[in-house]
C-alpha positions in Angstrom: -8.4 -34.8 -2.5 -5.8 -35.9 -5.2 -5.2 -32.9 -7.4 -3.8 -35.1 -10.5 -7.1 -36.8 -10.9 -9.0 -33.6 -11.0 -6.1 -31.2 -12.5 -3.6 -32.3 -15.4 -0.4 -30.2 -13.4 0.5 -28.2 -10.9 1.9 -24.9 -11.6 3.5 -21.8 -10.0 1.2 -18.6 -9.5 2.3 -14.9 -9.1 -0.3 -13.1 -7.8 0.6 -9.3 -7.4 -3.5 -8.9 -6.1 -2.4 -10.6 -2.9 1.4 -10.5 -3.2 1.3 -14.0 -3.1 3.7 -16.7 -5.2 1.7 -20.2 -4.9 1.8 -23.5 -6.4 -1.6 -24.0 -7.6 -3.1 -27.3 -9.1 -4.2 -26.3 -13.1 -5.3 -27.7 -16.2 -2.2 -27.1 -18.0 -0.9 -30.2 -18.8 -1.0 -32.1 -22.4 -0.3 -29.1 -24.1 -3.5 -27.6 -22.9 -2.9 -23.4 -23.3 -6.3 -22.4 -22.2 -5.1 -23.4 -18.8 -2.6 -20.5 -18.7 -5.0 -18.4 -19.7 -7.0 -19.5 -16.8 -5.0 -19.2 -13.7 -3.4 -15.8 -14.9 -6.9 -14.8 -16.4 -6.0 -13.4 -19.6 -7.2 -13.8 -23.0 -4.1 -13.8 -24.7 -0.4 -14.2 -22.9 2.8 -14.1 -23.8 6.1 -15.3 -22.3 9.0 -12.9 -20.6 12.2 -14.6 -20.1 13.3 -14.1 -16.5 16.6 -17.0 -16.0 19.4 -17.8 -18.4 18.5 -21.4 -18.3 14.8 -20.5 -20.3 12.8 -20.3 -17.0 10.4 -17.4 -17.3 6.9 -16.4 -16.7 3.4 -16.6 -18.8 1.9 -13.0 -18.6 -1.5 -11.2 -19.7 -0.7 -9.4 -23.2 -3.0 -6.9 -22.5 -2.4 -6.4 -19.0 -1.3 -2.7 -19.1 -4.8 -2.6 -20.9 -6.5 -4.2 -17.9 -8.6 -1.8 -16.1 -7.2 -3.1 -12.6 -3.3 -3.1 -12.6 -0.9 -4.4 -9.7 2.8 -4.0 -10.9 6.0 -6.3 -9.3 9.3 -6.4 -10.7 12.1 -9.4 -11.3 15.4 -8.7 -10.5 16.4 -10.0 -13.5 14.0 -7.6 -15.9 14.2 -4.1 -16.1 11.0 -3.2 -16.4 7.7 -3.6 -14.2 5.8 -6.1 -14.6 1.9 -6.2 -14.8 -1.3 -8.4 -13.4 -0.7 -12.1 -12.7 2.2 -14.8 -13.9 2.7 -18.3 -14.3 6.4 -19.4 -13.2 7.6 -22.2 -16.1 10.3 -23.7 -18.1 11.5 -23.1 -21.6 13.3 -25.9 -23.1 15.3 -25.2 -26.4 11.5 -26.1 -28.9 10.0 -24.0 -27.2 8.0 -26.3 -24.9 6.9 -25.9 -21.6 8.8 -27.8 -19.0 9.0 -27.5 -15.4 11.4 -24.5 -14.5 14.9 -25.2 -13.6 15.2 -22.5 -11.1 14.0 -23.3 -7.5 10.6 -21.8 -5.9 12.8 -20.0 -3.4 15.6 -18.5 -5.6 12.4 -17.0 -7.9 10.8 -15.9 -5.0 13.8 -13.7 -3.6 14.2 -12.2 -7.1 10.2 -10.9 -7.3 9.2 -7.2 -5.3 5.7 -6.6 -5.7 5.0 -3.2 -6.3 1.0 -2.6 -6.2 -1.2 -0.1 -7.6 -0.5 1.9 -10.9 -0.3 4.5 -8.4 1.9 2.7 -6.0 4.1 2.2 -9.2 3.9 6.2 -10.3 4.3 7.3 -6.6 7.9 4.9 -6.9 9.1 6.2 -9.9 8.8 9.6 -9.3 10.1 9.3 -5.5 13.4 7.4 -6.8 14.0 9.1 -10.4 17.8 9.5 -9.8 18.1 5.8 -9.7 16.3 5.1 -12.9 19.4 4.0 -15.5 18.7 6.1 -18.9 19.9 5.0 -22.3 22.0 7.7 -24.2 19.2 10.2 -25.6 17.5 9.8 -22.0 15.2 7.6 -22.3 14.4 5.3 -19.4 15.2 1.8 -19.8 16.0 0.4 -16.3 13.7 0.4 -13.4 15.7 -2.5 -11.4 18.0 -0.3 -9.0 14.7 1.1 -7.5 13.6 -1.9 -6.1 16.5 -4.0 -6.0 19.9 -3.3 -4.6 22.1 -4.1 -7.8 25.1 -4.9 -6.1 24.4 -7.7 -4.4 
């Protein structure tokens, strides 16, 4: 089956559910939101900037709402991340473009985390290596998943 006749774009799916990242064929193409909406299955999304170059993901707005939560972190955002994302490009209007970054390069900079509890069970395991602002406040998850040295 040809994809392009049936589907306006392909696109690239984070799916914490089955820790899977997948290029999926969508109906996002034309300027067509709802499509977004669709393959991360969320009313309402919003976009998280992962990559200097504008390459970031779609997420579910109201995903820490959701009543079933699977967390996964970037190594390039300090804070967890929750439910499904669509991998895009940002050019300088705004648009969406194809991402600059490759598939493999995003895919080494994703951990998926799991459950709200699998996420609790983490941060209260690795506490120490939580970095706090100055009135103690957390504000960086990264160095419990990733090694920040490298």
């Amino acid at each position: 089956m040809n994809y392009m006749n049936k589907y306006s774009s392909i696109e690239t799916l984070l799916d914490p559910f089955n820790e899977t990242i997948s290029v999926v064929p969508a109906e996002t193409g034309a300027g067509r939101w709802q499509g977004y909406r669709e393959i991360i299955e969320a009313s309402m999304f919003g976009f998280v900037r992962l990559y200097s170059n504008g390459d970031g993901v779609y997420i579910d707005d109201e995903g820490l709402y959701s009543e079933k939560q699977y967390f996964w972190m970037h190594r390039n955002y300090p804070q967890p991340l929750v439910n499904k994302a669509c991998f895009v490009g940002m050019d300088e209007e705004g648009e969406t473009i194809p991402p600059k970054t490759s598939l493999t390069q995003f895919e080494k900079d994703v951990v998926f985390i799991g459950s709200r509890y699998q996420l609790v069970l983490n941060l209260q395991v690795h506490s120490d290596k939580v970095i706090k602002d100055k009135e103690g406040y957390d504000v960086d998850y990264r160095p419990i998943f990733f090694n920040m040295e490298e």
